[in-house]
PDB file as gemmi writes it, atoms N, CA and C in Angstrom:
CRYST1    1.000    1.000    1.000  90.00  90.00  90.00 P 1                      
ATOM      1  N   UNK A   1     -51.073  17.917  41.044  1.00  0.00           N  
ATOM      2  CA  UNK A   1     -51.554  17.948  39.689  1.00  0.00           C  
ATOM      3  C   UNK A   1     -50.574  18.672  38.775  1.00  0.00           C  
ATOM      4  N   UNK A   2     -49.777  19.593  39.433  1.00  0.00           N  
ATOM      5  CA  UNK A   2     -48.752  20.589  38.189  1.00  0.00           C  
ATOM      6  C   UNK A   2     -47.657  19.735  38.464  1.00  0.00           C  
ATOM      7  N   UNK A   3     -47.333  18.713  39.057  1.00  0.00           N  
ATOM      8  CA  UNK A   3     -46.117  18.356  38.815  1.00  0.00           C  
ATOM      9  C   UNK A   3     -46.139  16.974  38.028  1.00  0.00           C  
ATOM     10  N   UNK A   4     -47.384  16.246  37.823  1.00  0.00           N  
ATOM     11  CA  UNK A   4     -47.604  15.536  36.346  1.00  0.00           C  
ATOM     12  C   UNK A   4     -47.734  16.030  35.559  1.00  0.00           C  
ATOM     13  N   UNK A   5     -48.096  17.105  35.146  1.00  0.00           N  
ATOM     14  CA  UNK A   5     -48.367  18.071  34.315  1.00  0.00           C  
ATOM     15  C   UNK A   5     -46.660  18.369  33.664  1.00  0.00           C  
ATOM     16  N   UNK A   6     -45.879  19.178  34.890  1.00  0.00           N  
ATOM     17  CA  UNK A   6     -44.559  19.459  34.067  1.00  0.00           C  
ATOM     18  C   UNK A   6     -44.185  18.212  34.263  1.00  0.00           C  
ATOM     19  N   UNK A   7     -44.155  16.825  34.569  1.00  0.00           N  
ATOM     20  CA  UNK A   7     -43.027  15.726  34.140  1.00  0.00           C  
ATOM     21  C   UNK A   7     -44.022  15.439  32.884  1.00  0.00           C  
ATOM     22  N   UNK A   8     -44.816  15.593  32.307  1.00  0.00           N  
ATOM     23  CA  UNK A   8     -45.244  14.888  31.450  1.00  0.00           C  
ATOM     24  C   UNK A   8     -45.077  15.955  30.362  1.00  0.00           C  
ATOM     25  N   UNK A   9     -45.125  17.242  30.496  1.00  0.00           N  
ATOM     26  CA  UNK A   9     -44.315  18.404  29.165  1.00  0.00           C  
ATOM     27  C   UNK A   9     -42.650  17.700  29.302  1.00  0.00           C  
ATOM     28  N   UNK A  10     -42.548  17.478  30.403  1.00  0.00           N  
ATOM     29  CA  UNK A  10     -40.653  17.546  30.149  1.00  0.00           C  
ATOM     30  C   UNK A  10     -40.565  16.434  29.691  1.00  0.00           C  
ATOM     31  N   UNK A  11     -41.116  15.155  29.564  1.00  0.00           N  
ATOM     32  CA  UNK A  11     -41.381  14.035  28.383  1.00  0.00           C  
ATOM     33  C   UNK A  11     -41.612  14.538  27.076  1.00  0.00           C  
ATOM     34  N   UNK A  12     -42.254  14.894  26.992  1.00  0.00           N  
ATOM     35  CA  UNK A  12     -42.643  15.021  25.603  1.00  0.00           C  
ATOM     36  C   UNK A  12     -41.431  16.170  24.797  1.00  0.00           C  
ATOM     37  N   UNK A  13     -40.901  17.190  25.998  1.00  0.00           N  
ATOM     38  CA  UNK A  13     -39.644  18.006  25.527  1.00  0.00           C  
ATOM     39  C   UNK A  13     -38.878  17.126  25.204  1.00  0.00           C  
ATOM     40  N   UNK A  14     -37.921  15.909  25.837  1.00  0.00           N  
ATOM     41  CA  UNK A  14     -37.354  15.059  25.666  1.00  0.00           C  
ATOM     42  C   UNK A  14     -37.158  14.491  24.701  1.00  0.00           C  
ATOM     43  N   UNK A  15     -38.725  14.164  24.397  1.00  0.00           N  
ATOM     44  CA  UNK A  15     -38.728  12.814  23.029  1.00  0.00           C  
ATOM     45  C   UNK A  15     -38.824  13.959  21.964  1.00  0.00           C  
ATOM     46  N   UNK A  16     -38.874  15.024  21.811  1.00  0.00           N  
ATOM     47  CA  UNK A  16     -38.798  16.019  20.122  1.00  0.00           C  
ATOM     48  C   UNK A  16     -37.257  16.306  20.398  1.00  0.00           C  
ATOM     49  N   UNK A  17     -36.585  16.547  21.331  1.00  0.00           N  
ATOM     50  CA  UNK A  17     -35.147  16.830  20.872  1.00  0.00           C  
ATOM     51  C   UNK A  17     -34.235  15.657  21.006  1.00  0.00           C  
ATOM     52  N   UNK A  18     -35.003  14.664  21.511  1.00  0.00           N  
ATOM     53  CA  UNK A  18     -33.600  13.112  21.227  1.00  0.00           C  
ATOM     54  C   UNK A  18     -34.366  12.520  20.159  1.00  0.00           C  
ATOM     55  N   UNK A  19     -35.564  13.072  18.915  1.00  0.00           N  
ATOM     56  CA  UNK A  19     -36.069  12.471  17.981  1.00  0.00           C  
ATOM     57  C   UNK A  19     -35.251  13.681  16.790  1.00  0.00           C  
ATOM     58  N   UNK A  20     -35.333  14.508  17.140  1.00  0.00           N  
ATOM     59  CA  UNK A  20     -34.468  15.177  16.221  1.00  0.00           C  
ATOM     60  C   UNK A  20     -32.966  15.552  16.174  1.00  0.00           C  
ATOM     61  N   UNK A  21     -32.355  14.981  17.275  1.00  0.00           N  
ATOM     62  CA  UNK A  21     -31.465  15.089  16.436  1.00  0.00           C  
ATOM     63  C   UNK A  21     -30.642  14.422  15.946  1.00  0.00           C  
ATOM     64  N   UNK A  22     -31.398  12.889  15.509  1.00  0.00           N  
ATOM     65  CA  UNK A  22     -31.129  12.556  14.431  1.00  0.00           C  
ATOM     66  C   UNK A  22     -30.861  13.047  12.826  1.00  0.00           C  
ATOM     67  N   UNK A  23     -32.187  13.686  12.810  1.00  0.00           N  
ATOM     68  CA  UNK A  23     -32.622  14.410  11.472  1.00  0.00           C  
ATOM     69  C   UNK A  23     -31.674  15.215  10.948  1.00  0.00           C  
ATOM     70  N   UNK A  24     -31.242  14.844   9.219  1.00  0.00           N  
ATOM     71  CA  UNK A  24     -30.526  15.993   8.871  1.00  0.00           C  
ATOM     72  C   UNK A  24     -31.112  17.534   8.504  1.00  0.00           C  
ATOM     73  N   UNK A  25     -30.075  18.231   9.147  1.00  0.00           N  
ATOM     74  CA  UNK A  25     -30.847  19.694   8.555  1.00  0.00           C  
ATOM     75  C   UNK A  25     -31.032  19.851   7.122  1.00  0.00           C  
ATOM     76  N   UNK A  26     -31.627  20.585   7.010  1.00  0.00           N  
ATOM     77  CA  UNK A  26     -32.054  21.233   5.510  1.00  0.00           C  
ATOM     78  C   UNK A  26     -30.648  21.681   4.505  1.00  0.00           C  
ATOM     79  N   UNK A  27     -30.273  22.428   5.445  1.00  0.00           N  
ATOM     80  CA  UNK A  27     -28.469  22.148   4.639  1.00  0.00           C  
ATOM     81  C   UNK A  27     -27.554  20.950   4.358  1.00  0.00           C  
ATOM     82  N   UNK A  28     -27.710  20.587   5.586  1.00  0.00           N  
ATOM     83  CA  UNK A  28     -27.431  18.991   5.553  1.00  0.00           C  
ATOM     84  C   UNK A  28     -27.433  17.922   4.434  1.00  0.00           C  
ATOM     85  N   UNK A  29     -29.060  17.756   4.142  1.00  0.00           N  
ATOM     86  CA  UNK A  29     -29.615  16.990   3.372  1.00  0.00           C  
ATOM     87  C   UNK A  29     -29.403  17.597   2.189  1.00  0.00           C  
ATOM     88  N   UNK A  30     -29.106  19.072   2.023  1.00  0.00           N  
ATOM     89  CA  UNK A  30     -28.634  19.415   0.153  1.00  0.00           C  
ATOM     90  C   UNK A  30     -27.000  18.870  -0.326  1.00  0.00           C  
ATOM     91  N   UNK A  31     -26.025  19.432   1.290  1.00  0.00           N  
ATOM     92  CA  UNK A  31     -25.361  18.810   0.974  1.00  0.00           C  
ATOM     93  C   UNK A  31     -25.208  17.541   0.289  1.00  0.00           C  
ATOM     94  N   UNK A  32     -26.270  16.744   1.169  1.00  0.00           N  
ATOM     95  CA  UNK A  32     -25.384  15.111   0.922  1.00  0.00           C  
ATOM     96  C   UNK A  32     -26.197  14.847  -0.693  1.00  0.00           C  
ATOM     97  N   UNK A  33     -27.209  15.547  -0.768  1.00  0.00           N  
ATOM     98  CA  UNK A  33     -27.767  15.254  -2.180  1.00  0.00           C  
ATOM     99  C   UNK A  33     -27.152  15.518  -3.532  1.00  0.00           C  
ATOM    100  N   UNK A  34     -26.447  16.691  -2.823  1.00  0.00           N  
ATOM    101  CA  UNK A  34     -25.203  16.596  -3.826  1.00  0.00           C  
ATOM    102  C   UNK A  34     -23.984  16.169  -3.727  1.00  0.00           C  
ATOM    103  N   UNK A  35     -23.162  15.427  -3.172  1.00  0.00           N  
ATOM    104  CA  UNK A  35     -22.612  14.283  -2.516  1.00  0.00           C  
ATOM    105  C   UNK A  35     -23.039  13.097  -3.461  1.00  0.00           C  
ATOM    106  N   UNK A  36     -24.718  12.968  -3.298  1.00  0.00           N  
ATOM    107  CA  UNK A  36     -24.797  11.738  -4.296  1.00  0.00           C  
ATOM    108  C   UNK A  36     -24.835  11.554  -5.738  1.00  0.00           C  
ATOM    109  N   UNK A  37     -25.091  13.030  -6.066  1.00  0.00           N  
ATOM    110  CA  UNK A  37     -25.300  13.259  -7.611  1.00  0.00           C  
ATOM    111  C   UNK A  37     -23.738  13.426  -7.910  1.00  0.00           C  
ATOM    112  N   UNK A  38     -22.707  13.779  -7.131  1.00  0.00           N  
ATOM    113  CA  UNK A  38     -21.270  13.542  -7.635  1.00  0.00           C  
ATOM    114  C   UNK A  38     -21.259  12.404  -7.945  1.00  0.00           C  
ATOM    115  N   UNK A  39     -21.307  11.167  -6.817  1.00  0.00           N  
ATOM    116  CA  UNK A  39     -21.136  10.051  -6.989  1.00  0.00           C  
ATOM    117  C   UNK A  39     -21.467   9.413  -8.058  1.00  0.00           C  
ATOM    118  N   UNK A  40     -22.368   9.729  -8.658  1.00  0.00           N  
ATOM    119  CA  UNK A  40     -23.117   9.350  -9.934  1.00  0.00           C  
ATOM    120  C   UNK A  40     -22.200   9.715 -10.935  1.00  0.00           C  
ATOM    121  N   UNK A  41     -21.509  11.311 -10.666  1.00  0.00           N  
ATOM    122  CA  UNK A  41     -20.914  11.251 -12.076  1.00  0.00           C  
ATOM    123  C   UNK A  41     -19.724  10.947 -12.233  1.00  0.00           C  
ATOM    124  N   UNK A  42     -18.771  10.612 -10.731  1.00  0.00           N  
ATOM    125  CA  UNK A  42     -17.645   9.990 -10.796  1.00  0.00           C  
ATOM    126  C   UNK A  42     -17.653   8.174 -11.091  1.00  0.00           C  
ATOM    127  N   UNK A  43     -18.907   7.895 -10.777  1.00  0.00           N  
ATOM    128  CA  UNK A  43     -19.081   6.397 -11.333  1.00  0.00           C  
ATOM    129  C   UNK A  43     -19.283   6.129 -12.856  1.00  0.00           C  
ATOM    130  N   UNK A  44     -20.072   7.277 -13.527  1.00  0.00           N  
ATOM    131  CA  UNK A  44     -20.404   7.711 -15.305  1.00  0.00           C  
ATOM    132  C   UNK A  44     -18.678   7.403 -15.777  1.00  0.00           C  
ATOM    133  N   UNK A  45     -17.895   8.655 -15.173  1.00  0.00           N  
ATOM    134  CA  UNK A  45     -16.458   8.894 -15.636  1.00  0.00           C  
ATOM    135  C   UNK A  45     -15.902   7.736 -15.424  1.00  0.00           C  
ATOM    136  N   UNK A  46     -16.173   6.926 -14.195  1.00  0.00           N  
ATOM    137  CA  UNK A  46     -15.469   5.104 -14.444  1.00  0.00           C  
ATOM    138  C   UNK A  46     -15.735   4.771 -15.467  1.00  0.00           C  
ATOM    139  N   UNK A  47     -16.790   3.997 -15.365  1.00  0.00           N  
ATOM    140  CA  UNK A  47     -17.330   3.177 -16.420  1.00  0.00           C  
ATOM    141  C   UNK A  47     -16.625   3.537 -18.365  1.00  0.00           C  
ATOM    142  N   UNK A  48     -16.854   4.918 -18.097  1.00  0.00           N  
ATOM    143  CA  UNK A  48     -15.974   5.342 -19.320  1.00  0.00           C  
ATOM    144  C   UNK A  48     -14.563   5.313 -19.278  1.00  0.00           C  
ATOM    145  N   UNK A  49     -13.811   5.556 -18.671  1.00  0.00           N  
ATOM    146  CA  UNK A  49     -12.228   5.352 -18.331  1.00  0.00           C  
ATOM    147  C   UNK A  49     -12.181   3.988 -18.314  1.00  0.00           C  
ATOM    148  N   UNK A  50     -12.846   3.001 -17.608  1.00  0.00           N  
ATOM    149  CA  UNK A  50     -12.656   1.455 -17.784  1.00  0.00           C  
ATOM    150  C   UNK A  50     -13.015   1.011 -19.033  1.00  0.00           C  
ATOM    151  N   UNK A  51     -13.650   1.625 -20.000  1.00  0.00           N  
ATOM    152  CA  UNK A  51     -13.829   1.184 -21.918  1.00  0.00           C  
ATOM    153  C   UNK A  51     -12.891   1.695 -22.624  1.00  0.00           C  
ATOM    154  N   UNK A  52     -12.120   2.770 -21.971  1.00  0.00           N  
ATOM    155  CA  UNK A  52     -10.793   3.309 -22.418  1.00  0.00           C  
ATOM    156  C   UNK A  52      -9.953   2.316 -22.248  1.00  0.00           C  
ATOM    157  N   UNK A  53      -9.467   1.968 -21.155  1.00  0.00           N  
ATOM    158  CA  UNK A  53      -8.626   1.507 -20.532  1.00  0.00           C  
ATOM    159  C   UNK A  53      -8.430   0.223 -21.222  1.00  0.00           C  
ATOM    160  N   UNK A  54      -9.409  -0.277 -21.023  1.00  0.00           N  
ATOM    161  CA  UNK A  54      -9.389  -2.080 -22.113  1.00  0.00           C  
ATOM    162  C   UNK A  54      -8.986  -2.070 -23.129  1.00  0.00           C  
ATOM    163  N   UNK A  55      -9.105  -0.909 -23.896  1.00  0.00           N  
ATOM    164  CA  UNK A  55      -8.721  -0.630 -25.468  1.00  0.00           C  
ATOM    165  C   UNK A  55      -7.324  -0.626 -25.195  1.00  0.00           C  
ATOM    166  N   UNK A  56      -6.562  -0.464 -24.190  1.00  0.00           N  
ATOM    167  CA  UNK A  56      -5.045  -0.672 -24.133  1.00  0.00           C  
ATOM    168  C   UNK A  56      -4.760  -1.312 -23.366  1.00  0.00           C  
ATOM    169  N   UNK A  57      -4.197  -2.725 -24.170  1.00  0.00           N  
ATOM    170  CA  UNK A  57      -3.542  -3.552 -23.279  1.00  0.00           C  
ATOM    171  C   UNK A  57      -2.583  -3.961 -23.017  1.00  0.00           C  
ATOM    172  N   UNK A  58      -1.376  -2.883 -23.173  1.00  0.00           N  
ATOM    173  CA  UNK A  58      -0.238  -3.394 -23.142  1.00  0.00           C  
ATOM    174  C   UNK A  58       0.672  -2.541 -21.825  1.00  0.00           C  
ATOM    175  N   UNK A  59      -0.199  -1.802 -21.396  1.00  0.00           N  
ATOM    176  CA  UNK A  59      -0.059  -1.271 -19.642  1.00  0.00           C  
ATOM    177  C   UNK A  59       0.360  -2.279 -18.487  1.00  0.00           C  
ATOM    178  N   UNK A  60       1.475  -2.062 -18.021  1.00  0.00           N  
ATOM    179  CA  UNK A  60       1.932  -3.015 -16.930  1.00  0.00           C  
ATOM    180  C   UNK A  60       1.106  -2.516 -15.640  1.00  0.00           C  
ATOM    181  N   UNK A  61       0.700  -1.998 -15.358  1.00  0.00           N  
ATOM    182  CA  UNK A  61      -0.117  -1.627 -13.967  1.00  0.00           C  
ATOM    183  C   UNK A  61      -1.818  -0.759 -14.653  1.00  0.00           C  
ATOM    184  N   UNK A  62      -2.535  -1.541 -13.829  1.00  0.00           N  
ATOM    185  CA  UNK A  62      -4.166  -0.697 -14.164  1.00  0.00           C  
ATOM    186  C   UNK A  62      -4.871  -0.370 -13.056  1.00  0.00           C  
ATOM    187  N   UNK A  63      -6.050   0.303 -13.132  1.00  0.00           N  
ATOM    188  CA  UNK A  63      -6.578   1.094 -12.371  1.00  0.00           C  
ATOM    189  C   UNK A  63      -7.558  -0.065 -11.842  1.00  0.00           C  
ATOM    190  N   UNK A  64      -8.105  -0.443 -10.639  1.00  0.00           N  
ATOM    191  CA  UNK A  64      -8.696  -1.045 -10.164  1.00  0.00           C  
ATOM    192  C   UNK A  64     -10.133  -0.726 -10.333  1.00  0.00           C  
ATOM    193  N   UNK A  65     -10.376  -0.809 -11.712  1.00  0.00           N  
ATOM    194  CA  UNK A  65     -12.144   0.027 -11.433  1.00  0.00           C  
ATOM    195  C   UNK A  65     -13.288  -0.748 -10.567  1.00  0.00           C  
ATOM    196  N   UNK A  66     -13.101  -1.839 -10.568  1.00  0.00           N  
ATOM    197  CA  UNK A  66     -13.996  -2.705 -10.282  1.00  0.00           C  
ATOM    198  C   UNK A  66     -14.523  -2.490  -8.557  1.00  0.00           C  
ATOM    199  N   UNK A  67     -12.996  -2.062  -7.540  1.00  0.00           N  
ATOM    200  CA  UNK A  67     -13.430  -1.858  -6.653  1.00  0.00           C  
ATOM    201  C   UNK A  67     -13.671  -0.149  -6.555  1.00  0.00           C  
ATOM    202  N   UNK A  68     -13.058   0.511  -7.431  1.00  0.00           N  
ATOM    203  CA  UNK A  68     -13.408   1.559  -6.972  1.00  0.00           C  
ATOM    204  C   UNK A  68     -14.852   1.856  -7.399  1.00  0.00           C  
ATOM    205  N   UNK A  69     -15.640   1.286  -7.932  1.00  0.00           N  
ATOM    206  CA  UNK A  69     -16.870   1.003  -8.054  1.00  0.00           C  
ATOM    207  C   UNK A  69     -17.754   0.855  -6.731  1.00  0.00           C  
ATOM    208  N   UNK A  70     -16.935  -0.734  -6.539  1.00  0.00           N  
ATOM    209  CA  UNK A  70     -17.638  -0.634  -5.292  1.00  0.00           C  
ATOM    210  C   UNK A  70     -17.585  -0.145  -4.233  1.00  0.00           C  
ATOM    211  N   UNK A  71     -16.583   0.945  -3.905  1.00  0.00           N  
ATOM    212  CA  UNK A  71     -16.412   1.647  -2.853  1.00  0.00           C  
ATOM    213  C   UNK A  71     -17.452   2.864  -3.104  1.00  0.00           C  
ATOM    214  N   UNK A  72     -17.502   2.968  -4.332  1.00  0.00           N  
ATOM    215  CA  UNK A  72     -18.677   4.317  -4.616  1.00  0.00           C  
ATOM    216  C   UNK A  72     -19.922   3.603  -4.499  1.00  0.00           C  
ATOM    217  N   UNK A  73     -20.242   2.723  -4.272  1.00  0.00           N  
ATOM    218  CA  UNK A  73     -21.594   1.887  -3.840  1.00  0.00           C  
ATOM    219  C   UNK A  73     -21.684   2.236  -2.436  1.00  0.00           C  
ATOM    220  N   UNK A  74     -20.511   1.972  -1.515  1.00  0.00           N  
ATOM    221  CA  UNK A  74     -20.750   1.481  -0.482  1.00  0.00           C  
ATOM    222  C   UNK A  74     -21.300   3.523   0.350  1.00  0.00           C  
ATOM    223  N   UNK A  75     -20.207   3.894  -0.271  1.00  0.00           N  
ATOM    224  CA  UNK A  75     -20.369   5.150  -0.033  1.00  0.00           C  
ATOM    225  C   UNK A  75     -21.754   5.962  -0.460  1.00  0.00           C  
ATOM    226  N   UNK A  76     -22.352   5.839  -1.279  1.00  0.00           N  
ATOM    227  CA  UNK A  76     -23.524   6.007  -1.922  1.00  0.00           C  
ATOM    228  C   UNK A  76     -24.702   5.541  -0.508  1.00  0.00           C  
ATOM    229  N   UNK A  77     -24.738   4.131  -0.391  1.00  0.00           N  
ATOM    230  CA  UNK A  77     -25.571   3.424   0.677  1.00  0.00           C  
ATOM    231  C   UNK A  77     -25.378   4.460   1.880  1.00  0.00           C  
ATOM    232  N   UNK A  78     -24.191   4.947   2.299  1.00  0.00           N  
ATOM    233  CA  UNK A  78     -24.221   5.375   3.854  1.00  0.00           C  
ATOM    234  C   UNK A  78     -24.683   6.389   3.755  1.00  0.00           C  
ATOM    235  N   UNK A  79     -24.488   7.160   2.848  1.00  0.00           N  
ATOM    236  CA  UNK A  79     -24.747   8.555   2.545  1.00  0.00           C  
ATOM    237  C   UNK A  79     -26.530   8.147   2.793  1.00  0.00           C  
ATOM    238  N   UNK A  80     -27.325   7.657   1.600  1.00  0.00           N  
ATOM    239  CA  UNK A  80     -28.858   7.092   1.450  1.00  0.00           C  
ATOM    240  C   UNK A  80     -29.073   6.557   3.222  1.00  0.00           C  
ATOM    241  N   UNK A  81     -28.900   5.790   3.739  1.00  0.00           N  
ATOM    242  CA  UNK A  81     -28.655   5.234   4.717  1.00  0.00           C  
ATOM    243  C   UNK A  81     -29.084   6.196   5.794  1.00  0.00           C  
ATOM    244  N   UNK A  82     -28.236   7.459   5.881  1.00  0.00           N  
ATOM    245  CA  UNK A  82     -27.988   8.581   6.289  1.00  0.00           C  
ATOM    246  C   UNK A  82     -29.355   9.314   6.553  1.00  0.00           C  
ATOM    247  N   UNK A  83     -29.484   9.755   5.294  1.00  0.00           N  
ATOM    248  CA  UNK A  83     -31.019  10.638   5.072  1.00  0.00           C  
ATOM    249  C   UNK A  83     -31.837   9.900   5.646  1.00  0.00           C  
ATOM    250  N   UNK A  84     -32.158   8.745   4.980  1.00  0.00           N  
ATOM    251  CA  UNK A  84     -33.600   7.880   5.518  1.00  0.00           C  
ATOM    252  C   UNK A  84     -33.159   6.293   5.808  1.00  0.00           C  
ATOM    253  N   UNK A  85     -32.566   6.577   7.563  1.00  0.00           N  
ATOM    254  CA  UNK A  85     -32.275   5.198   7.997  1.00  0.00           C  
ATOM    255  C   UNK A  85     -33.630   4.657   7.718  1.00  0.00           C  
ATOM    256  N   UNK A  86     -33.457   2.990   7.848  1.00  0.00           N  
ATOM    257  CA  UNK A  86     -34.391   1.864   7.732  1.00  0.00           C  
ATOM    258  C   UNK A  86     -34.173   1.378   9.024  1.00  0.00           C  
ATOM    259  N   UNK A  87     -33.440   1.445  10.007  1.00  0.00           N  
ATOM    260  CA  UNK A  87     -33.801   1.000  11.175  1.00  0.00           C  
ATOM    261  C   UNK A  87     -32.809   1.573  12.440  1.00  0.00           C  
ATOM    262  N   UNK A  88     -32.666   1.330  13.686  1.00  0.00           N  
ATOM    263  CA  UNK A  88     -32.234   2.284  14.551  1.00  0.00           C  
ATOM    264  C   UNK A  88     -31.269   1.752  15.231  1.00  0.00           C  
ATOM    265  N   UNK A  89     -30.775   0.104  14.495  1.00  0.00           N  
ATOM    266  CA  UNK A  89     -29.771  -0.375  15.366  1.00  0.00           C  
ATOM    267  C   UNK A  89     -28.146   0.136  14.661  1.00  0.00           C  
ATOM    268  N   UNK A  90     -27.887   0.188  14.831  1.00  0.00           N  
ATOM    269  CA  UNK A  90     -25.702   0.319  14.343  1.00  0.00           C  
ATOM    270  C   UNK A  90     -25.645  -0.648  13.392  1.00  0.00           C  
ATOM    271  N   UNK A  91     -25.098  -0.515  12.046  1.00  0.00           N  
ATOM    272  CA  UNK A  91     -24.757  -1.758  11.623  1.00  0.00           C  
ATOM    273  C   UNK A  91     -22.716  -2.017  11.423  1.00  0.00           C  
ATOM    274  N   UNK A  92     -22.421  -2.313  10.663  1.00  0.00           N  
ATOM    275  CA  UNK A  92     -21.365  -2.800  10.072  1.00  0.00           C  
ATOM    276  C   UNK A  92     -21.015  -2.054   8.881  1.00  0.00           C  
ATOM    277  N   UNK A  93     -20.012  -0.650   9.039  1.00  0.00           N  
ATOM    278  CA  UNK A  93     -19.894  -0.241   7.559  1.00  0.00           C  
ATOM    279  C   UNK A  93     -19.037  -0.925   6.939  1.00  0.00           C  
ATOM    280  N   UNK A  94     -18.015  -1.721   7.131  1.00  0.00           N  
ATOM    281  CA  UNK A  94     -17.199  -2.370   6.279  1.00  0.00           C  
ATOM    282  C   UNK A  94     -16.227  -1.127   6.074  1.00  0.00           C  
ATOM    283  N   UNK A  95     -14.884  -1.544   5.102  1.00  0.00           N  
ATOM    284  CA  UNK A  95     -14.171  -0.932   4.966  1.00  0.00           C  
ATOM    285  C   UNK A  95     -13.966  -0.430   3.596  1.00  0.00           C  
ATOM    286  N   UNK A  96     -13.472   0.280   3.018  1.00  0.00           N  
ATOM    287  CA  UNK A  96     -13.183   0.637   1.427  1.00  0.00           C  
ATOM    288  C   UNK A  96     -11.693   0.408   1.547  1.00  0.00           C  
ATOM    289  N   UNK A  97     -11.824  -0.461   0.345  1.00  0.00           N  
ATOM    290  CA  UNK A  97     -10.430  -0.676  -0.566  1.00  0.00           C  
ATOM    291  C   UNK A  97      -9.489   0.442  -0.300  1.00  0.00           C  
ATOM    292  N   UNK A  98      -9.704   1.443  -1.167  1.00  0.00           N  
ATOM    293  CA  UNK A  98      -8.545   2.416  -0.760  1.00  0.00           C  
ATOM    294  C   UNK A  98      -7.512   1.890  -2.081  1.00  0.00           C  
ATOM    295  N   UNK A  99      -7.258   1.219  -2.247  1.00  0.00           N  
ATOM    296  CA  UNK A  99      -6.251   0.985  -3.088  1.00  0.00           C  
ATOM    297  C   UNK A  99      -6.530  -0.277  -4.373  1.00  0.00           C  
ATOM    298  N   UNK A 100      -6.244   1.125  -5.539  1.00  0.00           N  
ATOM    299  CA  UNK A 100      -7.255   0.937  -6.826  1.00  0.00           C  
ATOM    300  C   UNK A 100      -6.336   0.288  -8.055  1.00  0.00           C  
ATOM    301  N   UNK A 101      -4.585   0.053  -7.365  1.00  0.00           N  
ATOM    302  CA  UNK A 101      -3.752  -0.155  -8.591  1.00  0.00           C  
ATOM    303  C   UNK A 101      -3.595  -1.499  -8.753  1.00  0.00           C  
ATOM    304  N   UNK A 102      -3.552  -2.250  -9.862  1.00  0.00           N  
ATOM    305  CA  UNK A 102      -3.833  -3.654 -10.157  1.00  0.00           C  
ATOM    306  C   UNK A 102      -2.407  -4.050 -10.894  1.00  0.00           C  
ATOM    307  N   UNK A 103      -1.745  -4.783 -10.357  1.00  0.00           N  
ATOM    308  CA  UNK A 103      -0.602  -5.497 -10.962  1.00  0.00           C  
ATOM    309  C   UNK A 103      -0.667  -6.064 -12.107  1.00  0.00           C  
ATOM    310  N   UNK A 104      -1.448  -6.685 -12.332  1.00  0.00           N  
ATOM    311  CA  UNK A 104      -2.310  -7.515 -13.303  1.00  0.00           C  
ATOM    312  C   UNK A 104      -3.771  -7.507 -13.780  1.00  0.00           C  
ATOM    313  N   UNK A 105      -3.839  -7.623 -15.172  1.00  0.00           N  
ATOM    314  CA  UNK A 105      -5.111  -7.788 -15.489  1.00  0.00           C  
ATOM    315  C   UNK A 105      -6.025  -8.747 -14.441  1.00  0.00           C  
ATOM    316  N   UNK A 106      -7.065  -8.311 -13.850  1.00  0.00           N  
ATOM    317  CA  UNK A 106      -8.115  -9.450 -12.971  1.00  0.00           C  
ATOM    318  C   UNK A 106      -8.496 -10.668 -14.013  1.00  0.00           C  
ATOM    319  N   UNK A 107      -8.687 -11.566 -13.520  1.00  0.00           N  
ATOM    320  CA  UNK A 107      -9.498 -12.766 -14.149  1.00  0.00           C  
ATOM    321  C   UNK A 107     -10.918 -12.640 -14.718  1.00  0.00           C  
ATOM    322  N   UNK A 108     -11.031 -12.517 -15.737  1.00  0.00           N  
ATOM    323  CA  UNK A 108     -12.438 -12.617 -16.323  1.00  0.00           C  
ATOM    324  C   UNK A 108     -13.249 -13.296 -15.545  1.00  0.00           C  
ATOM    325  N   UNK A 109     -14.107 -12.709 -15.279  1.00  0.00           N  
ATOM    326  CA  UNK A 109     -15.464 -13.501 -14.699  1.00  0.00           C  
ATOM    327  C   UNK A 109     -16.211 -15.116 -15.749  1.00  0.00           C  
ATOM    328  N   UNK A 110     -16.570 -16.281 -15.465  1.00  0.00           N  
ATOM    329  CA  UNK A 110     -16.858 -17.114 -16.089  1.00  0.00           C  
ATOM    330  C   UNK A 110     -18.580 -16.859 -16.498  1.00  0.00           C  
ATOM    331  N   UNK A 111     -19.008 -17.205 -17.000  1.00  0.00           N  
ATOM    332  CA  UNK A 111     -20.236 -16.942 -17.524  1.00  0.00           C  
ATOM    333  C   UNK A 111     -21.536 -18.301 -16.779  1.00  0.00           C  
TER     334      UNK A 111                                                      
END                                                                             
């Protein structure tokens, strides 16, 4: 009888420390919360540098905002992702651009 007893505590020990430690700590999770509220304001400072930027067009090389946008998306998601996965399999992070300098004006998008 005591030795179902301790395999069935040492189960239940099991499943609280391979369930936590997933979980971010409390430091953890301030970190990354502020992590995301940067992100927010380095995406603000795009968006404004890219209404700058258009106003001059006679620059032979430009700043790639468009992906560095979306690299602050993607980064944003893992971070969110992070705190409160949606499911428990591995996915696919993809890669970030990395490289934001544009030879040329991009092609207008068609409407």
């Amino acid at each position: 009888m005591s030795t179902t007893v301790f395999r069935y505590f040492l189960l239940f020990s099991l499943i609280i420390v391979h369930g936590s430690s997933y979980a971010a700590t409390a430091h953890e999770q301030e970190q990354l919360s502020l992590i995301l509220q940067q992100l927010d304001t380095i995406e603000r400072l795009a968006t404004q540098a890219t209404a700058t930027s258009a106003s001059e067009p006679g620059n032979r090389y430009r700043f790639d905002y468009p992906s560095l946008m979306q690299d602050i998306q993607r980064i944003r998601e893992g971070v969110q992702g992070y705190l409160s996965p949606s499911r428990a399999q591995p996915r696919d992070p993809g890669e970030l651009v990395g490289d934001y300098r544009l030879d040329r004006l991009p092609a207008e998008p068609t409407p």
